[in-house]
DSSP file (Angstrom, degrees, kcal/mol; ACC not computed):
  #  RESIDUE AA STRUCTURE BP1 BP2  ACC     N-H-->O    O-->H-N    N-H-->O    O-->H-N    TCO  KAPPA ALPHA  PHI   PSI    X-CA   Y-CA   Z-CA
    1    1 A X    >>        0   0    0      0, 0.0     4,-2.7     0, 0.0     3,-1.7   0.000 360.0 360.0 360.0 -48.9  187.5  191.3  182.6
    2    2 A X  H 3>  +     0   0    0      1,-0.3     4,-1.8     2,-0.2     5,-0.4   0.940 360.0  42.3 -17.6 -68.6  185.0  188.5  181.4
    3    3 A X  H 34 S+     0   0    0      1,-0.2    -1,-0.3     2,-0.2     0, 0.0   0.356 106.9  54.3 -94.6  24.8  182.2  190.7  181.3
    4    4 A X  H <> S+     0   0    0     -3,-1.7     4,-1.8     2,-0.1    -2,-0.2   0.771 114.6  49.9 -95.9 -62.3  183.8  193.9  179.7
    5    5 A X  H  X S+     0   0    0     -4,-2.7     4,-2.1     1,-0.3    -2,-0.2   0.829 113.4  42.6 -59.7 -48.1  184.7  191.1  176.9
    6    6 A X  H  X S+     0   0    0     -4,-1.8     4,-1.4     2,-0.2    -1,-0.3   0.749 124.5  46.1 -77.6 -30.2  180.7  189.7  176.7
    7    7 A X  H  > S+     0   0    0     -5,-0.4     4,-4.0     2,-0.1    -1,-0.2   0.999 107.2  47.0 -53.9 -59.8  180.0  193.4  176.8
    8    8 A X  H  X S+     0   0    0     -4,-1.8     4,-1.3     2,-0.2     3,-0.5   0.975 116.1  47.6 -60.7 -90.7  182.0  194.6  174.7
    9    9 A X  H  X S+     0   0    0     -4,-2.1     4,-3.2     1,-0.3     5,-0.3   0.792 109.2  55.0 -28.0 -46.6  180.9  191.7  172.0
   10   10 A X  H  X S+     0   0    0     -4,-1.4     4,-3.6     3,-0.2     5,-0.3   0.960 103.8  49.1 -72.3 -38.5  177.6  192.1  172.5
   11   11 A X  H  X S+     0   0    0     -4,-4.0     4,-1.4    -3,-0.5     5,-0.2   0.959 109.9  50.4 -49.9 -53.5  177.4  195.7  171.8
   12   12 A X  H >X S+     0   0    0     -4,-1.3     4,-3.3     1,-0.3     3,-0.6   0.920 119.2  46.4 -45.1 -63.2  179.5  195.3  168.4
   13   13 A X  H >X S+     0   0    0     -4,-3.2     3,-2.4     1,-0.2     4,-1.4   0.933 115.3  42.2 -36.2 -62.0  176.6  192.3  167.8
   14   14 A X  H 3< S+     0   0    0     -4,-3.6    -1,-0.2    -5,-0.3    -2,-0.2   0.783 126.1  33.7 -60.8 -25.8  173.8  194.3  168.7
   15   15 A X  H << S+     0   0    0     -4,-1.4    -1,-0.3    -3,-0.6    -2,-0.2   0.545 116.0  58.8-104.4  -2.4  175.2  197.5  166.8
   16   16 A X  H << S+     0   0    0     -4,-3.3     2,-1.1    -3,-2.4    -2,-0.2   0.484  80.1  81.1-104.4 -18.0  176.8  195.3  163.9
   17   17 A X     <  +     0   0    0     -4,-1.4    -1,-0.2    -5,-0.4    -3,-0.1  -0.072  64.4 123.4 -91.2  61.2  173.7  193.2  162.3
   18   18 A X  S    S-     0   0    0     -2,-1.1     2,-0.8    -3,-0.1     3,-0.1  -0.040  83.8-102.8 -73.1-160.5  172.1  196.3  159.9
   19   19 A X        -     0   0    0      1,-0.1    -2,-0.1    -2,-0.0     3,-0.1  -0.952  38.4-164.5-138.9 100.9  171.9  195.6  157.0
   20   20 A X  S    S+     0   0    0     -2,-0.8    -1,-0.1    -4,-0.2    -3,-0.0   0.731  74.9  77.3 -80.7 -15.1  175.1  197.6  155.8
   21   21 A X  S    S+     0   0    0     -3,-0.1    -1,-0.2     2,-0.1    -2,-0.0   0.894  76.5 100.9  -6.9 -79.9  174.1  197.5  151.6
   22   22 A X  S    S-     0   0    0      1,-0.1     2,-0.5    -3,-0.1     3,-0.0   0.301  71.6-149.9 -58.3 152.2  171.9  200.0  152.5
   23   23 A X        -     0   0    0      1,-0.1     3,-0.1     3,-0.0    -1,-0.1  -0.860   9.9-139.9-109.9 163.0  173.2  203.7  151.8
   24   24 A X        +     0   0    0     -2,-0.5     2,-0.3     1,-0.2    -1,-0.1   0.530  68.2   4.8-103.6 -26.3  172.1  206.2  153.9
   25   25 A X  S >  S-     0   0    0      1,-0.2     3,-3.6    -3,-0.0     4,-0.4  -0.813  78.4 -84.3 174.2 176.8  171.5  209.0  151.4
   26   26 A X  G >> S+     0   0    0      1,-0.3     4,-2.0    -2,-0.3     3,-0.6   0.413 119.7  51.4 -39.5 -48.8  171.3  210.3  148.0
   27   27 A X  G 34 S+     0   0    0      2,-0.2    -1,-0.3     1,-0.2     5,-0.0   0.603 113.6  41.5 -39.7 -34.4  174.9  210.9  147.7
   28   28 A X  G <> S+     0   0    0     -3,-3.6     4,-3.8     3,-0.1    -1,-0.2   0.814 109.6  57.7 -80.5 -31.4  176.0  207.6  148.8
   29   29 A X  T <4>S+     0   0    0     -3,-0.6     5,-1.2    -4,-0.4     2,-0.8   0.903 113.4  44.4 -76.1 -52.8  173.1  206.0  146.6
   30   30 A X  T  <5S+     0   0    0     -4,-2.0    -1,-0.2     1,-0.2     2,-0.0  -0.956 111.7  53.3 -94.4 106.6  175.0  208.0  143.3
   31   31 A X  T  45S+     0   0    0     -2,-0.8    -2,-0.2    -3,-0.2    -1,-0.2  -0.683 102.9  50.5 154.3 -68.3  178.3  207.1  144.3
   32   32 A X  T  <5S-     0   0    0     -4,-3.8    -2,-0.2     1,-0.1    -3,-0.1   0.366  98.5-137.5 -75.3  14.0  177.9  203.3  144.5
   33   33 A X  T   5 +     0   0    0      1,-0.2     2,-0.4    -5,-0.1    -3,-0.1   0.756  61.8 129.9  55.7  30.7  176.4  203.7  141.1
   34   34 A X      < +     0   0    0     -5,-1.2    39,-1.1     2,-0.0    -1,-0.2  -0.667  41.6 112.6-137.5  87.1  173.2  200.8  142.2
   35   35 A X  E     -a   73   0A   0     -2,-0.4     2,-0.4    37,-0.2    39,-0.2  -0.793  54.0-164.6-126.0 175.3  170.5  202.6  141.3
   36   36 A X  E     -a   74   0A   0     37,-1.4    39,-1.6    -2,-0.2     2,-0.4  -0.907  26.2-143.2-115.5 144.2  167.6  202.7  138.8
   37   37 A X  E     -a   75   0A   0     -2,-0.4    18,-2.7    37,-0.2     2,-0.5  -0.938  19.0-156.5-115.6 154.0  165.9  206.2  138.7
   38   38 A X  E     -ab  76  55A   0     37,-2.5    39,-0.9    -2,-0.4     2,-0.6  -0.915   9.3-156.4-136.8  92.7  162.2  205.7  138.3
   39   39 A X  E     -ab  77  56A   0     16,-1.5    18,-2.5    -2,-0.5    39,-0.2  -0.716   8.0-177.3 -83.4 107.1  159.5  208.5  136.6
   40   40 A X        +     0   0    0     37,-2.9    19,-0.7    -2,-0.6    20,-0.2   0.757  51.7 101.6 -81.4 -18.1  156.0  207.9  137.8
   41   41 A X  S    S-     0   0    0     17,-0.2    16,-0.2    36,-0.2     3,-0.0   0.340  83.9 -85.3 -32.7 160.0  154.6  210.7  135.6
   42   42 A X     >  -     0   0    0     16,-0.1     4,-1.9    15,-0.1    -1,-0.1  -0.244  39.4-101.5 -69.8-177.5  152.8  209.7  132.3
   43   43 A X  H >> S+     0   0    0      2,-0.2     3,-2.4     1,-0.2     4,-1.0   0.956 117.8  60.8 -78.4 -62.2  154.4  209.2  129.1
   44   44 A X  H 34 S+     0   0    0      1,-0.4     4,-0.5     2,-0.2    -1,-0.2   0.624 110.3  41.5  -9.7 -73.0  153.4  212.6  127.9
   45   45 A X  H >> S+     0   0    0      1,-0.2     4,-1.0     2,-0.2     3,-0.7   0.875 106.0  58.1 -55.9 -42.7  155.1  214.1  130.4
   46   46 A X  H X< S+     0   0    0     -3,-2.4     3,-2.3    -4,-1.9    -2,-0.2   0.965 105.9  54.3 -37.9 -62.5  157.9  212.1  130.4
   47   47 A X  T 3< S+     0   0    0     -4,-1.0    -1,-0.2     1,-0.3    -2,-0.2   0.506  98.8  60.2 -42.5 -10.0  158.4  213.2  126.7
   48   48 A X  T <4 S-     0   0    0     -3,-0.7    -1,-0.3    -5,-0.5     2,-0.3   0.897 130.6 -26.9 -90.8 -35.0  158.3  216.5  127.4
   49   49 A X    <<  +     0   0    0     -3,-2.3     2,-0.4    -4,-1.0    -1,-0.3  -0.912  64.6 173.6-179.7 121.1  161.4  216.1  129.7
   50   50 A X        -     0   0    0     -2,-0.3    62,-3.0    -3,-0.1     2,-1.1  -0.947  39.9 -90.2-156.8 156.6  162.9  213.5  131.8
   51   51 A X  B >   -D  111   0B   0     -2,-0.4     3,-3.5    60,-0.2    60,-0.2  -0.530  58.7-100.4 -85.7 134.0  165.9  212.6  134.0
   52   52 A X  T 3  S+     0   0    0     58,-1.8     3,-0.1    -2,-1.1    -1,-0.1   0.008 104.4  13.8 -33.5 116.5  168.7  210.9  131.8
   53   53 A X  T 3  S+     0   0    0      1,-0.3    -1,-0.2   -17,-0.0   -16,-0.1  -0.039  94.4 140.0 124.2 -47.6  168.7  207.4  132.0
   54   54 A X    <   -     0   0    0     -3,-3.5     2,-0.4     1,-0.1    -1,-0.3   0.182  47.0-138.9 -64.6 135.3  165.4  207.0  133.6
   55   55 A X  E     -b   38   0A   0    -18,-2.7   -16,-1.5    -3,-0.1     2,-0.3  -0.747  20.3-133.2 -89.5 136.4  163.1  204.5  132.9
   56   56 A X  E     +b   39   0A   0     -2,-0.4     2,-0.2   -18,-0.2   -16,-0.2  -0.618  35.6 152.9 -92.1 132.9  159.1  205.7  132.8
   57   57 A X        -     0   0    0    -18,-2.5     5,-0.1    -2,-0.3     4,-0.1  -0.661  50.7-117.2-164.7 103.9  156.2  203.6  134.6
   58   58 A X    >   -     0   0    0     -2,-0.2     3,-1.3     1,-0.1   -17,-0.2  -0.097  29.6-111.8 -52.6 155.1  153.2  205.9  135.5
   59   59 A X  G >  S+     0   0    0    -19,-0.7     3,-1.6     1,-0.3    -1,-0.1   0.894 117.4  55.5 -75.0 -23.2  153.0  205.9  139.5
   60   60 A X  G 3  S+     0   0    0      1,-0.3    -1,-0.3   -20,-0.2    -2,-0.1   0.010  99.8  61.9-100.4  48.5  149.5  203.9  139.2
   61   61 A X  G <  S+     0   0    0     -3,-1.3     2,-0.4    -4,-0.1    -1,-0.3   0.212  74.6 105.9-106.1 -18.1  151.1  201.1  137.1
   62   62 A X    <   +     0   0    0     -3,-1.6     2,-0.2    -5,-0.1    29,-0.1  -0.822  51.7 127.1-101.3 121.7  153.6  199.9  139.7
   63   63 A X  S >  S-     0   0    0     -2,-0.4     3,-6.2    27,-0.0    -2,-0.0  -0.934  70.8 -61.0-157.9-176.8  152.5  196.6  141.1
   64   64 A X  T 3  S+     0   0    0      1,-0.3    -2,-0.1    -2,-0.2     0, 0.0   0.620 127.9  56.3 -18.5 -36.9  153.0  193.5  141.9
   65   65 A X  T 3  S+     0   0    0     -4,-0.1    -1,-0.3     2,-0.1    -3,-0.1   0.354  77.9 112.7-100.0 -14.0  153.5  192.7  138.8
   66   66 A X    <   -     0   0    0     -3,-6.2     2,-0.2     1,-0.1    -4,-0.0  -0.321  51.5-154.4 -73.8 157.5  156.7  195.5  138.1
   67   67 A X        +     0   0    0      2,-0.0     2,-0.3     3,-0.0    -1,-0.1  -0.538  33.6 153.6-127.1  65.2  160.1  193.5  137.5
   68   68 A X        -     0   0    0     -2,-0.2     2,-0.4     4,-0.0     3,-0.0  -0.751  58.8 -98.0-102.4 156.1  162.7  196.3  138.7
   69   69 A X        -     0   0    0     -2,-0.3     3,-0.2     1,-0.2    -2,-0.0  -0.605  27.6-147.7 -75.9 132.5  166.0  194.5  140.0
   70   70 A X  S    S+     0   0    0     -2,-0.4    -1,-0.2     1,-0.2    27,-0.1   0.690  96.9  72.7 -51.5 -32.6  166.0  194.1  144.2
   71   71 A X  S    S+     0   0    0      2,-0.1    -1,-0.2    25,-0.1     2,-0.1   0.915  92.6  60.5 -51.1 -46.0  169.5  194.5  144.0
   72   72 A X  S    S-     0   0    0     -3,-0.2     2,-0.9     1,-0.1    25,-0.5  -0.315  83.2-109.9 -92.5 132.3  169.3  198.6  143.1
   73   73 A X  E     -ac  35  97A   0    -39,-1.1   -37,-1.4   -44,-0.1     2,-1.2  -0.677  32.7-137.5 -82.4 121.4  168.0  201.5  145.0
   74   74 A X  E     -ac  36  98A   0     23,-5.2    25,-2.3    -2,-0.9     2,-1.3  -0.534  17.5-164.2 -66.1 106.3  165.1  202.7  143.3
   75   75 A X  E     -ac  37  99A   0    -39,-1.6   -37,-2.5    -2,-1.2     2,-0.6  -0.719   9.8-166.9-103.3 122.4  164.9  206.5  143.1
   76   76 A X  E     +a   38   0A   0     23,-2.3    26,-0.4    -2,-1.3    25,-0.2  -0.767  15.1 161.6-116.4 116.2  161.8  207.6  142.2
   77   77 A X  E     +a   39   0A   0    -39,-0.9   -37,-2.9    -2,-0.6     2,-0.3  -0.585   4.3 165.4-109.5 167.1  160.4  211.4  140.9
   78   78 A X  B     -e  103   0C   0     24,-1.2    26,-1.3   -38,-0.2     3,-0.4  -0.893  61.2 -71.2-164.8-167.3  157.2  212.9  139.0
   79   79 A X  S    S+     0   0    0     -2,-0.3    24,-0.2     1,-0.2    26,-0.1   0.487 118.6  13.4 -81.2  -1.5  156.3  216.6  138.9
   80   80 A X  S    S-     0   0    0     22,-0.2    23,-0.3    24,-0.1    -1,-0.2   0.413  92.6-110.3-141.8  20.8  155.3  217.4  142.3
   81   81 A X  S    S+     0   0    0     21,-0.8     4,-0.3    -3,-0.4    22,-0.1   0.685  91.8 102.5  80.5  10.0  156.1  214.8  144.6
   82   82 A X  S >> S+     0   0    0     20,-0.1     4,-2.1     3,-0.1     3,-1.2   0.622  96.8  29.4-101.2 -75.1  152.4  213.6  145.2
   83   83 A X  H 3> S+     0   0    0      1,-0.3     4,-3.0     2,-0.2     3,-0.4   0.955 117.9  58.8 -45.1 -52.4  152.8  210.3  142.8
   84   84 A X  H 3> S+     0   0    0      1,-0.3     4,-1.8     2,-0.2    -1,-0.3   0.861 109.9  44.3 -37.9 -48.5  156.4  210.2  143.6
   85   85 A X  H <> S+     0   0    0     -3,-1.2     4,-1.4    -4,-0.3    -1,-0.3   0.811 109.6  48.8 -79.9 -25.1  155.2  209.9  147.1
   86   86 A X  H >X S+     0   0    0     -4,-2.1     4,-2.3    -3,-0.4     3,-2.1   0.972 115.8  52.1 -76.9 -63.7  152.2  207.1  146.6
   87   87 A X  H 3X S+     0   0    0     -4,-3.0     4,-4.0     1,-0.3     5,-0.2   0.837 105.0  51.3 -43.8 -35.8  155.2  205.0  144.3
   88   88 A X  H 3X S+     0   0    0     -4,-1.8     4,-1.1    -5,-0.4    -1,-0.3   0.893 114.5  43.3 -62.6 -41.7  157.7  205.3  147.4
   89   89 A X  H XX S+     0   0    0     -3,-2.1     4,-3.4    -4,-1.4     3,-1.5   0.983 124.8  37.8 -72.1 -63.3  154.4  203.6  149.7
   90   90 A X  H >X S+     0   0    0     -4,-2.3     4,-1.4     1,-0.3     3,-0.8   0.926 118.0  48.3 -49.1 -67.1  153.7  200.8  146.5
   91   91 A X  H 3<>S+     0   0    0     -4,-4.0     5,-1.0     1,-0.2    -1,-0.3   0.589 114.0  44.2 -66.6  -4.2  157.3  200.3  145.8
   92   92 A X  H <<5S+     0   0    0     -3,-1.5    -1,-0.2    -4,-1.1    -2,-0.2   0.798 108.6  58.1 -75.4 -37.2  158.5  199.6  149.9
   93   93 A X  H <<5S+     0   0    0     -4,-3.4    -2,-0.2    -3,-0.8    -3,-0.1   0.756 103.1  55.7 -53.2 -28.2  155.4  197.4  150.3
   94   94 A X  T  <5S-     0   0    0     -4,-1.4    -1,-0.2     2,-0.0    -2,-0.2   0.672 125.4-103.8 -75.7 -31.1  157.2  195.3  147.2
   95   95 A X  T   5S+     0   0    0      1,-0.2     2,-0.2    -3,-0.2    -3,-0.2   0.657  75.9 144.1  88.3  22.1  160.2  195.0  149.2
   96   96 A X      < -     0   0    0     -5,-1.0     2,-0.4    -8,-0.1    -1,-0.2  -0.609  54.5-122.3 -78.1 163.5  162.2  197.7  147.2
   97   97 A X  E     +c   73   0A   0    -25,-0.5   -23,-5.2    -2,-0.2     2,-0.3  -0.996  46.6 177.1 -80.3 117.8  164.8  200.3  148.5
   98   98 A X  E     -c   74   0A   0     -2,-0.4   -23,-0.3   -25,-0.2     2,-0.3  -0.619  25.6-167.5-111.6 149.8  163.2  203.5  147.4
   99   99 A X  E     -c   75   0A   0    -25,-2.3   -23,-2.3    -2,-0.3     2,-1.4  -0.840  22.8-133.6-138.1 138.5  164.0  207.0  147.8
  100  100 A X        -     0   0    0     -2,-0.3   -23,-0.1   -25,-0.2   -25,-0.1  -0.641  15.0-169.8 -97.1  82.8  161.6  209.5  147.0
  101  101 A X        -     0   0    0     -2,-1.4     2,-0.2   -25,-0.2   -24,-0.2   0.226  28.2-147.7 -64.5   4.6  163.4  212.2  144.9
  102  102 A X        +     0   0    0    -26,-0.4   -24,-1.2     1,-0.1   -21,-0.8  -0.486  54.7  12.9  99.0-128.8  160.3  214.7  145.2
  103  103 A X  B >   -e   78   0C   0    -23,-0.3     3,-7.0    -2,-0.2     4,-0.4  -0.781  59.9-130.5 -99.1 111.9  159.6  217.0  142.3
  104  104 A X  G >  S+     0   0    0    -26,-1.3     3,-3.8    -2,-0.6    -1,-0.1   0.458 109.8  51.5   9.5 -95.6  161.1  217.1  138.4
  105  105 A X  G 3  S+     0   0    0      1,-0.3    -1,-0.3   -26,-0.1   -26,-0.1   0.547 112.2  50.8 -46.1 -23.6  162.1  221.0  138.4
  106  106 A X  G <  S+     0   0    0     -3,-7.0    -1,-0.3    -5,-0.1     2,-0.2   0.542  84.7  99.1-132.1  23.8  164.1  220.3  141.9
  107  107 A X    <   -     0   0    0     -3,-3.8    -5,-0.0    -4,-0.4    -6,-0.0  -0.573  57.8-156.3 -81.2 147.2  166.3  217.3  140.9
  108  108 A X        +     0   0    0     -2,-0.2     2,-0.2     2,-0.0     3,-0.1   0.335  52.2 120.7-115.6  18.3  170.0  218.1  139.9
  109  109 A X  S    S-     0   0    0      1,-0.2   -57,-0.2   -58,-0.0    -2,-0.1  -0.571  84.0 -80.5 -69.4 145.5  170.6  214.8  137.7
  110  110 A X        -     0   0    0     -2,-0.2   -58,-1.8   -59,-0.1     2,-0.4   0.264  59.8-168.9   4.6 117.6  171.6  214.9  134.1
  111  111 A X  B      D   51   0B   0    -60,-0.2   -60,-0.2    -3,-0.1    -1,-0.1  -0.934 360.0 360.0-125.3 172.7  168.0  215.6  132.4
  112  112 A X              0   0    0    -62,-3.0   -61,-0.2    -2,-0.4    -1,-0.1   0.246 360.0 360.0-142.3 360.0  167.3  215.3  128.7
């Protein structure tokens, strides 16, 4: 009986320390409502069209030096998923939680 209980405990440890904040995917991420969404495009482009809400920082701008809140999952687009994808690299090296929403045209948020 001992070692079913130290079993038993250790799995729950072993299977219990994630880090359970994180959400597991876009749906959960818009649901808990702690996100920023994040357009690496230029402003130009931005101007032309953009997801509501979203704040603009071209993808080769984002560096050390960017001040986006840790707290928040970052979700991050530009118009074909090639920048989108080099910000998702920068902004995980930073010690963000990113997710790489791909290309403009095949997001289904609010745009303006």
């Amino acid at each position: 009986m001992k070692k079913i209980v130290v079993i038993l405990l250790l799995s729950i440890f072993l299977t219990g320390c994630g880090n359970s904040k994180k959400a597991n995917s876009l749906e959960d991420v818009i649901r808990e409502n702690n996100y920023i969404v994040l357009d690496v495009r230029t402003s130009e482009e931005y101007r032309e069209g953009h997801v509501e809400g979203s704040l603009n920082i071209p993808y080769d701008e984002i560096d050390e030096n960017i001040d986006l809140d840790k707290s928040k999952t970052i979700l991050v687009y530009c118009r074909s998923g090639n920048r989108s994808g080099i910000a998702y690299d920068t902004l995980k090296s930073l010690g963000y939680d990113v997710m790489d929403l791909g290309s403009f045209d095949s997001i289904t948020l609010e745009k303006e």
